[in-house]
SESE-645575 format. One record per residue (C-alpha): residue number from 1; x, y, z. Coordinates in Angstrom, 2 decimals. Example, Ala and Ser with C-alpha at 12.3 -4.5 7.8 and 13.67 -1.06 7.14 Angstrom:
2
{1; {12.30; -4.50; 7.80}}
{2; {13.67; -1.06; 7.14}}
END
This chain:
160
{1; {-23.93; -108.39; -105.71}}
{2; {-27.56; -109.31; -104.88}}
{3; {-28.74; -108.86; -108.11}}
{4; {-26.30; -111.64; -109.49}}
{5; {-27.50; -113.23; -106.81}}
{6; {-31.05; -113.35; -107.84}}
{7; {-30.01; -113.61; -111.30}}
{8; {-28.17; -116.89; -110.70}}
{9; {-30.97; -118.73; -108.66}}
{10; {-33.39; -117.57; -111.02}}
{11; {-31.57; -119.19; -113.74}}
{12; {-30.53; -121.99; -111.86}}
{13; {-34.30; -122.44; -111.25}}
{14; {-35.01; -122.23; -114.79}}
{15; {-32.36; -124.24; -115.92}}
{16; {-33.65; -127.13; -112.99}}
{17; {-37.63; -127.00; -114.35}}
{18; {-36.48; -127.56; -117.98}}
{19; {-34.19; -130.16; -117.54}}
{20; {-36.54; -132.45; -115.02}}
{21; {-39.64; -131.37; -117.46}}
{22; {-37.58; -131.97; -120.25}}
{23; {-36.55; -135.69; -119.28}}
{24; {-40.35; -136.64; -119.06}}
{25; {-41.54; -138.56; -121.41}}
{26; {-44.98; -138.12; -123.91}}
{27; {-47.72; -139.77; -122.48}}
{28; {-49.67; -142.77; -124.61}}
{29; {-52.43; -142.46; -126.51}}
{30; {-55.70; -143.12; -124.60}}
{31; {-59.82; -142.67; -125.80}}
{32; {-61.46; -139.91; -126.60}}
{33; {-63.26; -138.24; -129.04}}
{34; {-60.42; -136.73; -131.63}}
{35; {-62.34; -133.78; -132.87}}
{36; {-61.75; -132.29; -129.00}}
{37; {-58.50; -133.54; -128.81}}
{38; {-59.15; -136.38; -125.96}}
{39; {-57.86; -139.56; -127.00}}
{40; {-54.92; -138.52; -129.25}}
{41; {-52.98; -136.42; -125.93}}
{42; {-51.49; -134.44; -128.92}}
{43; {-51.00; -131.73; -126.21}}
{44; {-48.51; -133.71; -123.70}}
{45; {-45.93; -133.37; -126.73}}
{46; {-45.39; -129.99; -125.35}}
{47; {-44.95; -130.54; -121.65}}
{48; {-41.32; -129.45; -122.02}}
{49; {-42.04; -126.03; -122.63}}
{50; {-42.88; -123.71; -119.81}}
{51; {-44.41; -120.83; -121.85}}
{52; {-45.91; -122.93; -124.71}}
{53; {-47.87; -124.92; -121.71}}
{54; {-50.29; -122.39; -121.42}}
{55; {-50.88; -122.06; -125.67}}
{56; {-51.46; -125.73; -125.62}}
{57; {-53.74; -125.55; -122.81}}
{58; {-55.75; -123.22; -124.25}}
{59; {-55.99; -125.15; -127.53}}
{60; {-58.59; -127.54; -125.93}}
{61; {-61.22; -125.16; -125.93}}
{62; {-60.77; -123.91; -129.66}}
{63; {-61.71; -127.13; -131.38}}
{64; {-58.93; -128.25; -133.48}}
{65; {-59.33; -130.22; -136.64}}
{66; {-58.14; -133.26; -136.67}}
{67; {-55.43; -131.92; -139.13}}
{68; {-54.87; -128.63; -136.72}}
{69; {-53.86; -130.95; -134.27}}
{70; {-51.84; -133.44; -136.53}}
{71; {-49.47; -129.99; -137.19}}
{72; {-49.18; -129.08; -133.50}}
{73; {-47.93; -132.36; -133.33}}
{74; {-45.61; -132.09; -136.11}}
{75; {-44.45; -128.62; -134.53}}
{76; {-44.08; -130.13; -131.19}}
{77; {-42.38; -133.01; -132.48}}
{78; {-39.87; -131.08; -134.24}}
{79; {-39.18; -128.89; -131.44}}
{80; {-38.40; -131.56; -128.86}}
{81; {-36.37; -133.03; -131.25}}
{82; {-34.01; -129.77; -131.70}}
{83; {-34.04; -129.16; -127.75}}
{84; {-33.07; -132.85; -127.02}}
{85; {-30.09; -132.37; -129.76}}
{86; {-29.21; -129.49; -128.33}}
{87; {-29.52; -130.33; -124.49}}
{88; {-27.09; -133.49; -125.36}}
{89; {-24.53; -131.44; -127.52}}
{90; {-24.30; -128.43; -124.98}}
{91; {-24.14; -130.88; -122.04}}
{92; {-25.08; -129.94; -118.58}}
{93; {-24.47; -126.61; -116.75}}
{94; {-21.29; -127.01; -113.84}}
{95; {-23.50; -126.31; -110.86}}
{96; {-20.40; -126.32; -108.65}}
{97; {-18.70; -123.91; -110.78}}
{98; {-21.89; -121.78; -110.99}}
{99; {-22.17; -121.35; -107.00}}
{100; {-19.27; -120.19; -106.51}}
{101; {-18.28; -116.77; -107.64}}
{102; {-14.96; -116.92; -106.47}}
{103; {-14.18; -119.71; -109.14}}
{104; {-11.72; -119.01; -112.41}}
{105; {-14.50; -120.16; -114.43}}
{106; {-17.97; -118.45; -112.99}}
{107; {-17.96; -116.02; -115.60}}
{108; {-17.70; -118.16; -118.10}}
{109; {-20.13; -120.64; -116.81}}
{110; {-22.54; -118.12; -116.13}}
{111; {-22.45; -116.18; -119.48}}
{112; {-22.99; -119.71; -121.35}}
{113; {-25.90; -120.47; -118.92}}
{114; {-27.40; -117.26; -120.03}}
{115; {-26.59; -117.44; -123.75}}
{116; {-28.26; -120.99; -123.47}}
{117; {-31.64; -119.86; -121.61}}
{118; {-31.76; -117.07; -124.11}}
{119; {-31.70; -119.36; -127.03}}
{120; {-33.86; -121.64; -125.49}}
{121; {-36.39; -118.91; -125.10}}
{122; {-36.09; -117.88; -128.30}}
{123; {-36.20; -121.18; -129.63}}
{124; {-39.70; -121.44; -127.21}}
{125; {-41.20; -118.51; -128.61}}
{126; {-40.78; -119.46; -132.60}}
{127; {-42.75; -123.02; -131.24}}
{128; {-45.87; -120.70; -130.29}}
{129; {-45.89; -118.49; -133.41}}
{130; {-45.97; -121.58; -135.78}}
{131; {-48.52; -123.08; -133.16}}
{132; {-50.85; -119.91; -133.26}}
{133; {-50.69; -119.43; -137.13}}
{134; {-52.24; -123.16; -137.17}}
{135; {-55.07; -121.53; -135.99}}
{136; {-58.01; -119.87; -138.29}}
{137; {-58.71; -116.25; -137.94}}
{138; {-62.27; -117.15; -135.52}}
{139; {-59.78; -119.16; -133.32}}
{140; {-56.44; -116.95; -132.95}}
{141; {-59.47; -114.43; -131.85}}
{142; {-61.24; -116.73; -129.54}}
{143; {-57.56; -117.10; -128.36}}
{144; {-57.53; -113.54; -126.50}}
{145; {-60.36; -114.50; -124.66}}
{146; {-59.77; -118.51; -123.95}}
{147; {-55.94; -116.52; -121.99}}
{148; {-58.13; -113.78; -120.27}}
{149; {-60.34; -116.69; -118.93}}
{150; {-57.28; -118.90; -118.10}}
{151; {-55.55; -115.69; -116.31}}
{152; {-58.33; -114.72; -114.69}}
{153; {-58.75; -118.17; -112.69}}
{154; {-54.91; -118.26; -111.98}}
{155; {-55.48; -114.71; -110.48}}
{156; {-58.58; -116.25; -108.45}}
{157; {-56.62; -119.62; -107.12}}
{158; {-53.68; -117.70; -106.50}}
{159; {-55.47; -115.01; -104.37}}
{160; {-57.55; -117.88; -102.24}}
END
């Protein structure tokens, strides 16, 4: 029982971050020199996605092209696109339903909250393959080290 129990609030959890990140909305162009990235924000397109977060944020320090970054915003584009269709069609999960496992309909509601955070992870992970083959072979290897940096200083500010 406690592992449904931790299974449910960890997808309840889930399920909370990616709607409230999913409602935000892209932020405005500002200034900035476009060869870095700055001024064009094409990396807020992907605030939405929990796991791609970290890909964009390491994009910044791999100087993009102008037209690298004009197809990580096509990709992102796309993909919010297909998660906002998909958010509307498949509607929103019956929290009520979903904390209580005495109701007719739990296993139901659970098993379609699952088959939906499944799909939505696949769906996540297809985003960051066509985002990492926009890169050039010197970048996808300057990649590894750009995440090893970038884990290395979550490790630090989590341990202070």
């Amino acid at each position: 029982m406690k592992s449904r129990t931790k299974w449910l609030m960890v997808a309840l959890a889930m399920t909370g971050i990616a709607g409230a990140v999913m409602g935000q909305t892209a932020s405005s162009p500002g200034s900035g020199d476009p060869e870095r990235g700055e001024g064009h924000r094409w990396h807020r397109h992907g605030g939405e996605m929990m796991l791609t977060g970290g890909l964009l944020r390491a994009f910044h320090q791999l100087n993009l092209t102008p037209a690298q970054q004009q197809s990580v915003h096509t990709i992102l584009a796309a993909a919010r696109a297909q998660w906002e269709a998909e958010r509307k069609a498949g509607g929103k999960p019956d929290f009520t339903v979903l904390s209580n496992p005495g109701d007719p309909n739990y296993a139901a509601a659970l098993q379609q909250l699952q088959t939906n955070l499944a799909n939505h992870l696949q769906e996540q992970s297809q985003t960051e393959q066509a985002l990492y083959k926009v890169l050039d072979s010197a970048q996808q290897a300057q990649l590894v080290t750009v995440l090893a940096s970038m884990k290395a200083k979550m490790a630090q500010h989590t341990a202070s």
